[in-house]
Each structure stands twice: as structure tokens, then as C-alpha cells.
GUMAR-625612 format. One line per field, with one value per atom (N, C-alpha, C): residue in three letters; y, x, z. Coordinates in nm, 4 decimals, always signed. Example, Ala and Ser with C-alpha at 12.3 -4.5 7.8 and 13.67 -1.06 7.14 Angstrom:
% GUMAR-625612
resn <- (ALA:ALA:ALA:SER:SER:SER)
yy <- (-0.5690:-0.4500:-0.3300:-0.2250:-0.1060:+0.0030)
xx <- (+1.3190:+1.2300:+1.3200:+1.2850:+1.3670:+1.2900)
zz <- (+0.7800:+0.7800:+0.7800:+0.7080:+0.7140:+0.7870)
//
This chain:
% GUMAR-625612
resn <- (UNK:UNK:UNK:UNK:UNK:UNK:UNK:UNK:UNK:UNK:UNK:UNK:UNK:UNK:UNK:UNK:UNK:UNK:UNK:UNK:UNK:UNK:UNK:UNK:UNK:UNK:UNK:UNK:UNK:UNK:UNK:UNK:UNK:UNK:UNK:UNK:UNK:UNK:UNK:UNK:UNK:UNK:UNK:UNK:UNK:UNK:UNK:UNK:UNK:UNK:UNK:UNK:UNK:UNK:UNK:UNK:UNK:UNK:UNK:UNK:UNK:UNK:UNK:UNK:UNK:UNK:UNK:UNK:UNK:UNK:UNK:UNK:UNK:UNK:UNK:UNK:UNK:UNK:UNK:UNK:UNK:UNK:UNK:UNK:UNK:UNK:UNK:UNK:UNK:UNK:UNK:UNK:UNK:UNK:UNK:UNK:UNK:UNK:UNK:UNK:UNK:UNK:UNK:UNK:UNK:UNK:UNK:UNK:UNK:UNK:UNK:UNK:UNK:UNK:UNK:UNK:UNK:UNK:UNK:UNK:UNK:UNK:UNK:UNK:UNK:UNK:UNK:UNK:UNK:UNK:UNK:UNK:UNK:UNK:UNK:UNK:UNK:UNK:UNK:UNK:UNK:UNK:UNK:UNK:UNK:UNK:UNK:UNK:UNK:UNK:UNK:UNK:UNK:UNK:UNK:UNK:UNK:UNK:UNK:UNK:UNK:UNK:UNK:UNK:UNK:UNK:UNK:UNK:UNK:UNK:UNK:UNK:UNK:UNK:UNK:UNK:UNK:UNK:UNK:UNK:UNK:UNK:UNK:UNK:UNK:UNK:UNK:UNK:UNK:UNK:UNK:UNK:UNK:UNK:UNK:UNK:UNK:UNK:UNK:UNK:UNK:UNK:UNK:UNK:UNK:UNK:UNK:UNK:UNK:UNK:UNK:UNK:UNK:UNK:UNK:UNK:UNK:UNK:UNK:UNK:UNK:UNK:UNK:UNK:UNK:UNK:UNK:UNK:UNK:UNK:UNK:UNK:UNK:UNK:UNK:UNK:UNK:UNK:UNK:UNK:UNK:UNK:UNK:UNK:UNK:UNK:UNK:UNK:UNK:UNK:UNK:UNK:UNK:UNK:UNK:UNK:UNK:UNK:UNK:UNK:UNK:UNK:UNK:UNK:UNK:UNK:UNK:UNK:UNK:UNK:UNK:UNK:UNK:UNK:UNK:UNK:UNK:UNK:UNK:UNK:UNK:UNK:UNK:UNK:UNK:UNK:UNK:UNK:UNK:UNK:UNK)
yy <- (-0.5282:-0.4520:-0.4178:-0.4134:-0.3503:-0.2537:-0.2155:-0.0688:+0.0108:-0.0963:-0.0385:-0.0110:+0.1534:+0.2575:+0.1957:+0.2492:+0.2137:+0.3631:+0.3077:+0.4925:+0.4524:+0.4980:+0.4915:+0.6304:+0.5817:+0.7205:+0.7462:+0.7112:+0.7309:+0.8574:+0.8846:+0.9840:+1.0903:+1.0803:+1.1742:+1.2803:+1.4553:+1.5671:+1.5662:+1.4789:+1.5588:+1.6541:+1.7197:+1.8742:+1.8374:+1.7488:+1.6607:+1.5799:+1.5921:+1.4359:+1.3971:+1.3038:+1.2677:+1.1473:+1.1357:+1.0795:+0.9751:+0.8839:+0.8322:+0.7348:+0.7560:+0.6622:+0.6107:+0.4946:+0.4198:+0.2684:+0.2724:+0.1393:-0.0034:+0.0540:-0.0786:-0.0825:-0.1802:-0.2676:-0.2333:-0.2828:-0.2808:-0.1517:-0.0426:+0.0730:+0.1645:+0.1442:+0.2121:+0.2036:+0.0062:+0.0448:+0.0661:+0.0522:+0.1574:+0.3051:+0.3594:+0.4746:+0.5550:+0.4808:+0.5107:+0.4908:+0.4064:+0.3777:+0.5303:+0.5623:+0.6551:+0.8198:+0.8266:+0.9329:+0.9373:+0.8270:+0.8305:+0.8699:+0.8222:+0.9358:+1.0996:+1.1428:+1.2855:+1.3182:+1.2634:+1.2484:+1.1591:+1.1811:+1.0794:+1.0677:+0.9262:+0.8895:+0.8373:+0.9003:+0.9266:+0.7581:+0.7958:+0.6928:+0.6145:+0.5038:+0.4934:+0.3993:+0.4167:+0.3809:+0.3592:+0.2578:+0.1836:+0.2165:+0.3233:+0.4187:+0.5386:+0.6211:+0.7517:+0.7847:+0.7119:+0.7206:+0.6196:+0.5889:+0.5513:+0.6571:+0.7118:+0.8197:+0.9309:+0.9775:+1.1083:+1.0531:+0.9630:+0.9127:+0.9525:+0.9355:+0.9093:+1.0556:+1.1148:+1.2627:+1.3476:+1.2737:+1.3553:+1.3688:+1.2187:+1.2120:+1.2293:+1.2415:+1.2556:+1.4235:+1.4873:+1.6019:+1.6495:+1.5234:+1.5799:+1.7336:+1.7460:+1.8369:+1.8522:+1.6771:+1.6538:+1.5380:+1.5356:+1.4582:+1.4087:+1.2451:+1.1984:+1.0592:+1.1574:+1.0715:+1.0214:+0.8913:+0.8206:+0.8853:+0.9284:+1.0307:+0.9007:+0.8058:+0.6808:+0.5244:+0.6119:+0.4997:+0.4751:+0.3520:+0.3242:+0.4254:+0.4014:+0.4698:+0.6090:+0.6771:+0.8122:+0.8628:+0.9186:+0.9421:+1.0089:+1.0747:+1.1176:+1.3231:+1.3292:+1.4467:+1.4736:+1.3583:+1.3965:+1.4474:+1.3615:+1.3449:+1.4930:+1.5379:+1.6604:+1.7872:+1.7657:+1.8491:+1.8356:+1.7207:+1.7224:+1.7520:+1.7337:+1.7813:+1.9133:+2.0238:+2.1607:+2.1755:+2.0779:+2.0715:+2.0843:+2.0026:+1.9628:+2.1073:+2.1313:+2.2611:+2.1357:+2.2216:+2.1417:+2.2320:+2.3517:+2.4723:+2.4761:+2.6027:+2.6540:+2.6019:+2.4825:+2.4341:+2.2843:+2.3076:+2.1606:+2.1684:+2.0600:+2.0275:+1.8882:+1.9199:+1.7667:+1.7794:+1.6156:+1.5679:+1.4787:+1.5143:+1.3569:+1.2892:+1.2075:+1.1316:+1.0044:+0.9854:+0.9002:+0.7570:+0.6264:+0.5329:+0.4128)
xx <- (+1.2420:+1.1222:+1.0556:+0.9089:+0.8550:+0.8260:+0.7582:+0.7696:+0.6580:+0.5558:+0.4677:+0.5105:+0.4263:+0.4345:+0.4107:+0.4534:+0.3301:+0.3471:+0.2046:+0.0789:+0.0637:+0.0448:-0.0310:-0.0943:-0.1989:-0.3175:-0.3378:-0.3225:-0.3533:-0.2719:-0.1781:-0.0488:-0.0560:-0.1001:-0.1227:-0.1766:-0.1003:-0.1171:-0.0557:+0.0176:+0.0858:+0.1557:+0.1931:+0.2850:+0.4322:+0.4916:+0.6062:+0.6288:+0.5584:+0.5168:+0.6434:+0.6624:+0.7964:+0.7578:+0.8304:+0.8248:+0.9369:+0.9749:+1.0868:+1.1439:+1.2424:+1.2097:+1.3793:+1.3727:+1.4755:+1.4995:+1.5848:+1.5509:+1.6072:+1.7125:+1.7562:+1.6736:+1.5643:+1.5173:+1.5414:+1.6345:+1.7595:+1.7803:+1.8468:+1.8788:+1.7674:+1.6473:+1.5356:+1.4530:+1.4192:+1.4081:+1.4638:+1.6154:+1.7008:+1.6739:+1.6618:+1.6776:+1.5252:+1.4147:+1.2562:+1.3012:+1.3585:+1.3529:+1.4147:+1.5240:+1.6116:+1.5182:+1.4501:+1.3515:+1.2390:+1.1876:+1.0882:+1.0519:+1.2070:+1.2090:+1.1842:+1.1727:+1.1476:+1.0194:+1.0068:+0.9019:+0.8235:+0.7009:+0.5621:+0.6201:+0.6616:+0.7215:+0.5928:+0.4964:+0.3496:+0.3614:+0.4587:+0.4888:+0.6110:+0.6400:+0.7764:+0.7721:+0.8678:+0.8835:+0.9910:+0.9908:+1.1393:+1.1976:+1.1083:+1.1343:+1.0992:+1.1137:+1.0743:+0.9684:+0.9053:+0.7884:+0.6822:+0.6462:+0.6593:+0.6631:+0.7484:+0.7537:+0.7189:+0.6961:+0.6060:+0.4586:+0.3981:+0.2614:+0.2314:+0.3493:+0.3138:+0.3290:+0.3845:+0.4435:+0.2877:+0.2262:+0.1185:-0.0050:-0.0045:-0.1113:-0.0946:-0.0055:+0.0685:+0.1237:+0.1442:+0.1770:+0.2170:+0.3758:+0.4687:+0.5089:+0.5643:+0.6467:+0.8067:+0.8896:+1.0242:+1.0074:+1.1015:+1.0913:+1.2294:+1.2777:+1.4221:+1.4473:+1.5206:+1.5265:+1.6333:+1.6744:+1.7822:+1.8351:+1.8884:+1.9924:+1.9414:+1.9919:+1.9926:+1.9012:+1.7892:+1.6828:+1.6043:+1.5745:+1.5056:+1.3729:+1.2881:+1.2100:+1.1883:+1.2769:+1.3169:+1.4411:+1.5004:+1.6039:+1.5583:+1.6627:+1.6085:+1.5992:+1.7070:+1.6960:+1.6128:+1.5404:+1.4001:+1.2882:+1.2766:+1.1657:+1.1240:+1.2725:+1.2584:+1.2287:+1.3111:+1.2331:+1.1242:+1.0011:+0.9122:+0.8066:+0.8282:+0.8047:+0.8004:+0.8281:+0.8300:+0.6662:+0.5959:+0.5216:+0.4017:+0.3952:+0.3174:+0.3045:+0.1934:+0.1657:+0.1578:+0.2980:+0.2883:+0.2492:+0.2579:+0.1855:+0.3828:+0.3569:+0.4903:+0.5900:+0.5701:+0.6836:+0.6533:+0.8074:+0.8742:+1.0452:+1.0510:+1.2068:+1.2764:+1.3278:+1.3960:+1.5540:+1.5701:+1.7074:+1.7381:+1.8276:+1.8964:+2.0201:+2.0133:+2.1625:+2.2042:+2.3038:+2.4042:+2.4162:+2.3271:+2.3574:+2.4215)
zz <- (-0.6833:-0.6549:-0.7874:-0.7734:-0.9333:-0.9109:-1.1015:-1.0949:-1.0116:-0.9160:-0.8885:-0.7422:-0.7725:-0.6117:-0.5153:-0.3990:-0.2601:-0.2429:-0.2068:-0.1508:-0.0252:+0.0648:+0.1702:+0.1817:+0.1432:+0.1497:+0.3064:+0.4338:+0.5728:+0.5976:+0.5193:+0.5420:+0.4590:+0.3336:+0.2507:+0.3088:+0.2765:+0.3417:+0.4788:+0.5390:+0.6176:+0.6176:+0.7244:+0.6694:+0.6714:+0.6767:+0.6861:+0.5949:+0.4245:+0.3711:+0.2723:+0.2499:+0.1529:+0.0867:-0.0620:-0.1372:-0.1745:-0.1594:-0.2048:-0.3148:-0.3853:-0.5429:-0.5178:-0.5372:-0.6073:-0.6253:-0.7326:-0.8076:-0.7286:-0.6223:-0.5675:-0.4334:-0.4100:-0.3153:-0.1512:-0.1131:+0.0243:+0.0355:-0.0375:-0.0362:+0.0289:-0.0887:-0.1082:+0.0872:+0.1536:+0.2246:+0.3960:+0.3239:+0.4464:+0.4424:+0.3428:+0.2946:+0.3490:+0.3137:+0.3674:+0.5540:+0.5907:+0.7586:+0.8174:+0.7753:+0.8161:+0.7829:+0.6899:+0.6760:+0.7792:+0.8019:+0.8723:+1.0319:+1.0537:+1.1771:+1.2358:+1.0867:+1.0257:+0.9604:+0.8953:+0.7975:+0.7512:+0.7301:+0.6688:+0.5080:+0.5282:+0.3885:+0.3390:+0.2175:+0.2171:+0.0819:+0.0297:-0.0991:-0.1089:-0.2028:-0.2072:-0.3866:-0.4679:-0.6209:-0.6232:-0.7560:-0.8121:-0.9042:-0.9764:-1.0942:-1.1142:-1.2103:-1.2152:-1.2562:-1.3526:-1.4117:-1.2819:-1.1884:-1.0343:-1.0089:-0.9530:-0.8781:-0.9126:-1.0401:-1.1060:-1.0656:-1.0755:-0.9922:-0.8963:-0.8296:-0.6524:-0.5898:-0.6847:-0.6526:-0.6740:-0.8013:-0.8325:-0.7324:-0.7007:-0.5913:-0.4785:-0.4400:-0.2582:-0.2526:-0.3493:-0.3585:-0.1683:-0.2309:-0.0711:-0.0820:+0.0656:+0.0565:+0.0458:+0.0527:+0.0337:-0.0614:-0.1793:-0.2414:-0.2598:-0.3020:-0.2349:-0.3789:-0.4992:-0.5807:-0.6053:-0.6760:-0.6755:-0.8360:-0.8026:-0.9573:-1.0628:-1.0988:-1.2009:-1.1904:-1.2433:-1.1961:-1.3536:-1.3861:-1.4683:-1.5278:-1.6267:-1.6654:-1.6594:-1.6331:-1.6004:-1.4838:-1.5466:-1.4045:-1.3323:-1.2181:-1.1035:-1.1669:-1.2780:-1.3365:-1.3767:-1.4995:-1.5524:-1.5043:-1.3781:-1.2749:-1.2083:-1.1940:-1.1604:-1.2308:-1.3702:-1.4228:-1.4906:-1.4449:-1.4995:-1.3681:-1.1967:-1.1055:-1.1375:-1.2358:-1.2453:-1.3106:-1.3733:-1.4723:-1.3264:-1.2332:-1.1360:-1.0468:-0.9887:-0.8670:-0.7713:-0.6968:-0.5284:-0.4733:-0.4841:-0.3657:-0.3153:-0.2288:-0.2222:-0.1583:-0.0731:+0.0286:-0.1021:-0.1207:-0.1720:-0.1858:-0.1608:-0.1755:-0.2394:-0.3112:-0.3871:-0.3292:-0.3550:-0.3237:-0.4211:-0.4819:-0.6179:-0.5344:-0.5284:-0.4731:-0.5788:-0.6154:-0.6790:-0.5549:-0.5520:-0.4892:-0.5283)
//
């Protein structure tokens, strides 16, 4: 997969919206299928610097990063998500895949 996002702007602002980043392919979209039953997965990235993008413009409300991902980890990401105003409902998840 490359490093470039998918947006789907049709979804952007739902009150359900999620973000999802990781670097392995297969994982990434098992991982988007199984959310979506829940949630408007608004974006999806193969990296972190990807996914600080998609985060910026989709400004979800769950965000679902892969702990060890290229161009930024899933730690960085997050603490650079501190830098960003999501407005008060947000939630991150790091997982080790």
C-alpha cells in the first residue's frame, strides 16, 4: 500500500467518524471492515505522517493507530494529534500488529 491516504469526503463529520492508519495492506483492510460496522471510517493511511493528514482534515472522533508504522509511529502521531483541536469527543487506540 502507499503512503497516500484515502479520504472519503461523503463521510466527513459524521458523529461516529474514524480514522485508520497502518502500514500492512491485508491487516489495515480487515481491520477498516470490522470498524465499519460501528463507525464511518471517514479515512484510511499506511503511515503516520498519512495519517496526521487525514486526521487533520477529517477531524474524527476515534482514531485507530498501528503502534509501528513507517514515517511516524503510532506514538508520535499521537502526540502530535495533541497539537491538532478536535473539539472535545476524541479517542485514540495504538495496537502492536
Amino acid at each position: 500500500m502507499s503512503g497516500n491516504p484515502t479520504i472519503r469526503p461523503s463521510e466527513i463529520g459524521s458523529s461516529q467518524s474514524s480514522v485508520v492508519a497502518d502500514d500492512n495492506s491485508a491487516f489495515l483492510a480487515k481491520l477498516v471492515s470490522v470498524l465499519a460496522t460501528e463507525f464511518e471510517v471517514v479515512a484510511t493511511a499506511a503511515d503516520g505522517k498519512s495519517a496526521l493528514e487525514c486526521i487533520r482534515v477529517c477531524q474524527p472522533n476515534v482514531v485507530v493507530l498501528d503502534l509501528e508504522m513507517p514515517r511516524f509511529n503510532g506514538i508520535e502521531v499521537v502526540k502530535d494529534i495533541d497539537q491538532i483541536s478536535l473539539g472535545p469527543c476524541r479517542s485514540d487506540l495504538l495496537y502492536r500488529g
